[in-house]
C-alpha positions as CSV (number, residue, x, y, z in Angstrom):
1,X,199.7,122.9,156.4
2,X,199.8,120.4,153.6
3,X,202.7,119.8,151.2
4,X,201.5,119.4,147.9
5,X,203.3,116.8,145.7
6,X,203.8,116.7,142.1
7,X,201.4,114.2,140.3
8,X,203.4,110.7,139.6
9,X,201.5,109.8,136.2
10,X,203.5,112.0,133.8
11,X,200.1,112.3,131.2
12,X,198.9,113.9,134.1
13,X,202.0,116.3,134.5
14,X,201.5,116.8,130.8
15,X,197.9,117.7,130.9
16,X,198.5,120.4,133.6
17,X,201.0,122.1,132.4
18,X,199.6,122.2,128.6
19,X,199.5,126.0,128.2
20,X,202.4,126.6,129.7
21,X,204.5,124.6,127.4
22,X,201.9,126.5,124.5
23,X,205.5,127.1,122.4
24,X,207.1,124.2,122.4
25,X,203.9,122.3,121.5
26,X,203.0,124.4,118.8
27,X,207.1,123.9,116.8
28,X,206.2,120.2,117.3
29,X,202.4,120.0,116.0
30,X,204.0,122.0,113.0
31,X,206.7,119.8,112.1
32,X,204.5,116.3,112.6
33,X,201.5,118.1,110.9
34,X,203.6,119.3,107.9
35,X,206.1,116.0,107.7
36,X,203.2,113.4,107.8
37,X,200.8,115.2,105.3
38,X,203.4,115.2,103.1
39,X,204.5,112.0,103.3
40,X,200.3,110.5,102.7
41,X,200.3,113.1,99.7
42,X,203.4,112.1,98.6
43,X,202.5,108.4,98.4
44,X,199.5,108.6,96.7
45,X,196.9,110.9,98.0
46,X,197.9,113.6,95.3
47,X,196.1,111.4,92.6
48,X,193.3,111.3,94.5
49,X,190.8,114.4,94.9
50,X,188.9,112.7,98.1
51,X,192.2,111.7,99.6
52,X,194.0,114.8,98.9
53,X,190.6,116.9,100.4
54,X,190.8,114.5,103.6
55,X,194.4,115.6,104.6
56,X,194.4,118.9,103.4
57,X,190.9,120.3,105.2
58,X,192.4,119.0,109.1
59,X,195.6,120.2,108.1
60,X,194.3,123.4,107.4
61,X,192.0,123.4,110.4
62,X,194.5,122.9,113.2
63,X,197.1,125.0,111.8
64,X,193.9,127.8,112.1
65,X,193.6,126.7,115.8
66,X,197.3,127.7,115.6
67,X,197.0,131.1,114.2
68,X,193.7,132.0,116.1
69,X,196.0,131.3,119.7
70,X,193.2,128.3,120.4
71,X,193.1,126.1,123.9
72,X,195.6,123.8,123.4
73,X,193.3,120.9,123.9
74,X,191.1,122.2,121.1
75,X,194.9,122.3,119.0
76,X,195.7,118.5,120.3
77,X,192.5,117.1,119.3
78,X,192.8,118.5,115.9
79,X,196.4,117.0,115.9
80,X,194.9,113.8,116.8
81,X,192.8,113.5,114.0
82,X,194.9,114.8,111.3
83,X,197.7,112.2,112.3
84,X,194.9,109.6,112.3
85,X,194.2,110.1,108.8
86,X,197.4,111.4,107.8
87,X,199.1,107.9,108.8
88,X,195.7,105.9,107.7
89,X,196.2,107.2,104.3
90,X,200.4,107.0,104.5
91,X,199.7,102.5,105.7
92,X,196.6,102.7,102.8
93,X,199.1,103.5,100.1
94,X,201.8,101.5,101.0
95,X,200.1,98.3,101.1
96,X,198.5,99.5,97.8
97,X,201.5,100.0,96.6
């Protein structure tokens, strides 16, 4: 008999135990989701109707994945990309100043 050992790469660890740490994730998708995309419309996005529509539809489409109890690697990846262009748009304003 084998002993299994736990993985050393903690992404790894991460990865594999995704689902069951489902709650925790979700609280802190909410909180970044909700603080960043209201920090970009807060600097400037609110003025503008393509800039306001590119943080509000990937907003709105991973806190779907949320309420439709989605893989959480579908939830992640629509995390991803709404912090992408959440904090694009947040550095985009700034410098615009």
């Amino acid at each position: 008999m084998k002993a299994q050992t736990a993985p050393r790469n903690p992404l790894t660890n991460f990865v594999k135990n995704i689902e069951f740490n489902r709650f925790g994730l979700i609280c802190i998708v909410i909180i970044l989701i909700g603080c960043f995309g209201g920090i970009a419309i807060g600097q400037g996005a609110i003025e503008n109707t393509y800039a306001l529509t590119a943080v509000i539809i990937p907003t709105m489409g991973t806190l779907s994945l949320l309420l439709a109890v989605a893989p959480m690697k579908q939830i992640l990846i629509g995390t991803a990309i709404c912090m992408f262009i959440d904090i694009a748009l947040i550095v985009y304003y700034v410098i615009a100043g």
